[in-house]
C-alpha positions, 0 to 999 in steps of 0.5 A, spaced: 572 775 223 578 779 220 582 782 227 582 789 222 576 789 218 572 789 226 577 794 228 575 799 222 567 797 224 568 800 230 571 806 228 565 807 223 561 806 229 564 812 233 567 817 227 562 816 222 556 813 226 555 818 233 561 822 230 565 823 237 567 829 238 573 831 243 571 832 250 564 829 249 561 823 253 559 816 250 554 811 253 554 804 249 548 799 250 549 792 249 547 785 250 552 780 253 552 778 246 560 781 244 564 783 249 571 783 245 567 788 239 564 793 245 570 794 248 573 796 240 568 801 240 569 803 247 576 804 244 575 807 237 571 813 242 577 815 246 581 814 240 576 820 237 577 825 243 571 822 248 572 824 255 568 818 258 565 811 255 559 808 259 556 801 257 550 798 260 549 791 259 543 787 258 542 781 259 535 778 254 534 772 259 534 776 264 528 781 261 524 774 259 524 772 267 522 779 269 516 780 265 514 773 267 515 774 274 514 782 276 508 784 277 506 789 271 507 794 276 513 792 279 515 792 271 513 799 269 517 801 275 520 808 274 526 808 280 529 815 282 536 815 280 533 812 274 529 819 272 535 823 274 540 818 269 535 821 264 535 828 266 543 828 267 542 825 260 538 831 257 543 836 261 550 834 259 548 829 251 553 824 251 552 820 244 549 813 245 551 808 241 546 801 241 549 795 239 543 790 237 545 782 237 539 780 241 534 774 239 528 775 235 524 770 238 527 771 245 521 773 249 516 769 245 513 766 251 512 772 254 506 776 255 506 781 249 500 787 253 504 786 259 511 788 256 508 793 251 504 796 258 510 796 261 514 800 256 508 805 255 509 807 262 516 807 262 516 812 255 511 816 258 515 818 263 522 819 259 519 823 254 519 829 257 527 829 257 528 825 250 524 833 247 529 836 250 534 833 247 531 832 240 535 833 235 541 836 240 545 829 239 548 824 236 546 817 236 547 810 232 544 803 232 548 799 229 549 791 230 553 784 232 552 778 231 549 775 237 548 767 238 541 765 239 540 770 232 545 769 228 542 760 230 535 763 227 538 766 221 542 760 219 539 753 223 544 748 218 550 752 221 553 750 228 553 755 233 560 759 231 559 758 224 552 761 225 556 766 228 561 767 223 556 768 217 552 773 220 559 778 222 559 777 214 552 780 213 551 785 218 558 787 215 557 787 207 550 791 208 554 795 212 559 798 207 564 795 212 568 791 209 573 795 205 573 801 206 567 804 210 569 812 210 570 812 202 563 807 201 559 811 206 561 818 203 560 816 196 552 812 199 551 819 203 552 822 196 548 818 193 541 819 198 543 826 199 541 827 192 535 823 191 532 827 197 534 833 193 530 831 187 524 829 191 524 835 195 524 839 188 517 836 186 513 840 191 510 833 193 502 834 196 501 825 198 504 820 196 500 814 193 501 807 194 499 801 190 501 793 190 498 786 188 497 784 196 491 790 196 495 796 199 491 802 197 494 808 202 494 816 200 499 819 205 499 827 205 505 831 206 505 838 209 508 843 204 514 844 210 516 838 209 523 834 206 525 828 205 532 826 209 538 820 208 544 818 210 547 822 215 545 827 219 546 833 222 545 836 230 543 843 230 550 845 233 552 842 226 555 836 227 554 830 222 552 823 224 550 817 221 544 814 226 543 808 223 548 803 221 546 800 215 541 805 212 538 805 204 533 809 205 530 816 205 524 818 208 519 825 210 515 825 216 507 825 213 502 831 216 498 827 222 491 826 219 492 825 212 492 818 210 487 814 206 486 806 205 489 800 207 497 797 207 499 790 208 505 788 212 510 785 207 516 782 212 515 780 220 516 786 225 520 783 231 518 788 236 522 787 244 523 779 241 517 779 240 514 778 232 508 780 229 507 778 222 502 778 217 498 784 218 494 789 215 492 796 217 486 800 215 486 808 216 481 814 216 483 821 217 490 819 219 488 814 224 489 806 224 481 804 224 483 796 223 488 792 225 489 785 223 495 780 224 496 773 222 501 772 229 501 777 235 494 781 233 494 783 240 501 785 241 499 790 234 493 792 238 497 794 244 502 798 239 497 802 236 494 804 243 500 806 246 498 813 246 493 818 242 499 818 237 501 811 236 495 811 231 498 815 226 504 815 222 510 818 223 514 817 217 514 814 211 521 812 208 522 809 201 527 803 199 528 800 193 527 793 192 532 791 190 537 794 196 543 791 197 540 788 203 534 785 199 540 782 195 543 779 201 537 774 200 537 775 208 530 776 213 534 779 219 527 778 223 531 785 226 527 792 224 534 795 223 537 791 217 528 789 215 527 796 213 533 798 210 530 792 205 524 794 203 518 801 204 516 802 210 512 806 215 513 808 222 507 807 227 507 813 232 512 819 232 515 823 226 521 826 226 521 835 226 528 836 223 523 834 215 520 840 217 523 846 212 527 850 218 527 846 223 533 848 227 528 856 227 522 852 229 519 850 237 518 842 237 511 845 239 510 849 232 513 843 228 508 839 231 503 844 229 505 843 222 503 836 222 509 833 225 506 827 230 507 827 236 507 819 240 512 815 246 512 810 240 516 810 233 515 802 230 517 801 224 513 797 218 516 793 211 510 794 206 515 793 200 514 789 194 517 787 188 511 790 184 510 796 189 508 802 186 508 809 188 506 816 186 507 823 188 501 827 188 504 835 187 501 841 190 502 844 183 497 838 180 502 833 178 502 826 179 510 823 178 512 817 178 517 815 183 517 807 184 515 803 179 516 794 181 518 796 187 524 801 185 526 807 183 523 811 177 527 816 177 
């Protein structure tokens, strides 16, 4: 891969992406996947002014041999020091940066409920100190070929040519080819200004319908507002948390979703993959589950905690994205989604609520913001998706027809 081309790839991840503001701490996670690339990254946030860069590394075929062979308490296992590295977290608000690479398929021979059961406790004891840091740092999810993924994708390739092609998709779909800064402004503009229209209709639910036999209504609460593209902590620095990103998305009020939604794409969850599934809700909450691959992985999922039953977000993707295009499937959430609609299991975001950064996170949840330890995103897009607004006014307003835009 071009030497300049990742050197101004890591540079969007640091200046545009987390945003490195002179002085600030940095922590990076990342698979053992690209060194040469972290140690880019770590270079482009000095260069920006940062005072410290941490990388934790992870190693997947570590994580596979130790949900094999712990036992589900030594697993969920919380250790001191790794509570109070949460605390310094909430305290001090180094930017995180994650740098996925890691197999779809790596831990498929693992026992999916003692892993999701493991990560219920763990969640459960750093959600305290994620609330405290809501919306009060930068953050970026972004990706690098790893082997065993980039060999997934493209099996007739050996493994460097595998390699190679998948630095070209993640790249192109991530405007980073040319010039990123100049690419994301523009594409920042654009979704900017489908979030301002769509907030200017006042919508009360959205309506979905597809050929596959989805039939959703999901309510909105009169406070809330749809975002895109970058975003913006409430000391106002701007960042882009999701590197690609093609959507704009709201998070509905908890309670107010009717009907049923087919899966359109797997979802890799931990290196796990559940595919083929369908949900049934009532009153806001999943009442059926059902998958053709890992249903009680998905059934662990939506037991999580109370709020794991609920939706969280709701963001819109035409079907004809540049990634769409690509004629690629990731079996990786972070691209996936950026393919297609999709809805989010578990918590809502409170920065979608008019006045947020005037709000408590306790007074937006009582807006209809939902609260859970979990936030796992699902494709429903389809070529022949069609979604109506339902207005407070008594409208109803076309917003997609076949899968795109209708505005």
């Amino acid at each position: 891969m071009n030497e300049t081309i990742l050197t101004n790839y890591a540079a969007l991840i640091a200046r545009m992406g987390v945003n490195v503001q002179p002085g600030q701490d940095v922590v990076i996670e990342a698979e053992l996947d690209q060194p040469d690339f972290v140690t880019r990254v770590a270079e482009a946030c000095y260069g920006a002014g940062a005072r410290t860069v941490r990388v934790q590394w992870s190693h997947q075929p570590l994580e596979r041999l130790h949900v094999l062979h712990r036992t589900p308490e030594a697993l969920a296992e919380v250790r001191p020091w790794e509570e109070a590295r949460l605390a310094d977290w909430a305290e001090t608000l180094p930017c995180r940066i994650y740098l996925l690479s890691e197999d779809p398929d790596g831990l498929r021979d693992v026992d999916g409920a003692k892993l999701a059961a493991a990560l219920q406790h763990k969640r459960r004891v750093a959600k305290p100190y994620r609330d405290r840091m809501e919306n009060r740092y930068q953050w970026c999810i972004a990706a690098v070929p790893g082997a065993a993924w980039a060999k997934k994708l493209f099996p007739e390739l050996d493994a460097a040519a595998a390699q190679e092609r998948l630095w070209q998709a993640i790249l192109s779909a991530s405007r980073a080819l040319e010039d990123p800064v100049a690419a994301w402004q523009a594409h920042n503009a654009d979704l900017q200004a489908r979030c301002a229209h769509l907030n200017g209709l006042g919508i009360r639910a959205l309506h979905y319908t597809a050929g596959n036999g989805t039939d959703l209504t999901v309510g909105m609460m009169a406070e809330g507002r749809f975002h895109g593209g970058a975003d913006r902590t409430l000391s106002g620095v701007v960042f882009n948390p999701n590197i690609p990103s093609e959507e704009v998305y709201i998070s509905p009020r908890r309670g107010q979703a009717e009907g049923v939604v087919h899966s359109s794409m797997p979802l890799a969850y931990q290196g796990l993959l559940i595919d083929g599934f369908t949900l049934r809700f009532h009153q806001g909450r999943v009442t059926e589950v059902r998958a053709e691959v890992n249903q009680p992985l998905l059934e662990k999922l939506v037991a999580m905690d109370e709020g794991a039953a609920y939706l969280g977000e709701c963001a819109l993707v035409p079907y004809d994205s540049p990634i769409r295009q690509a004629g690629i499937l990731f079996y990786n959430t972070l691209f996936d989604e950026n393919a297609a609609c999709h809805l989010a299991l578990g918590a809502g975001f409170c920065d979608t609520v008019e006045g947020f950064e005037h709000r408590t996170l306790e007074e937006c949840r009582a807006l209809g913001v939902n609260d859970s330890i979990l936030h796992e995103d699902f494709m429903i897009g389809t070529a022949d998706l069609s979604i109506d607004a339902e207005t407070f006014d008594g409208r109803t307003v076309p917003i997609f027809r076949q899968g795109r835009w209708a505005f």
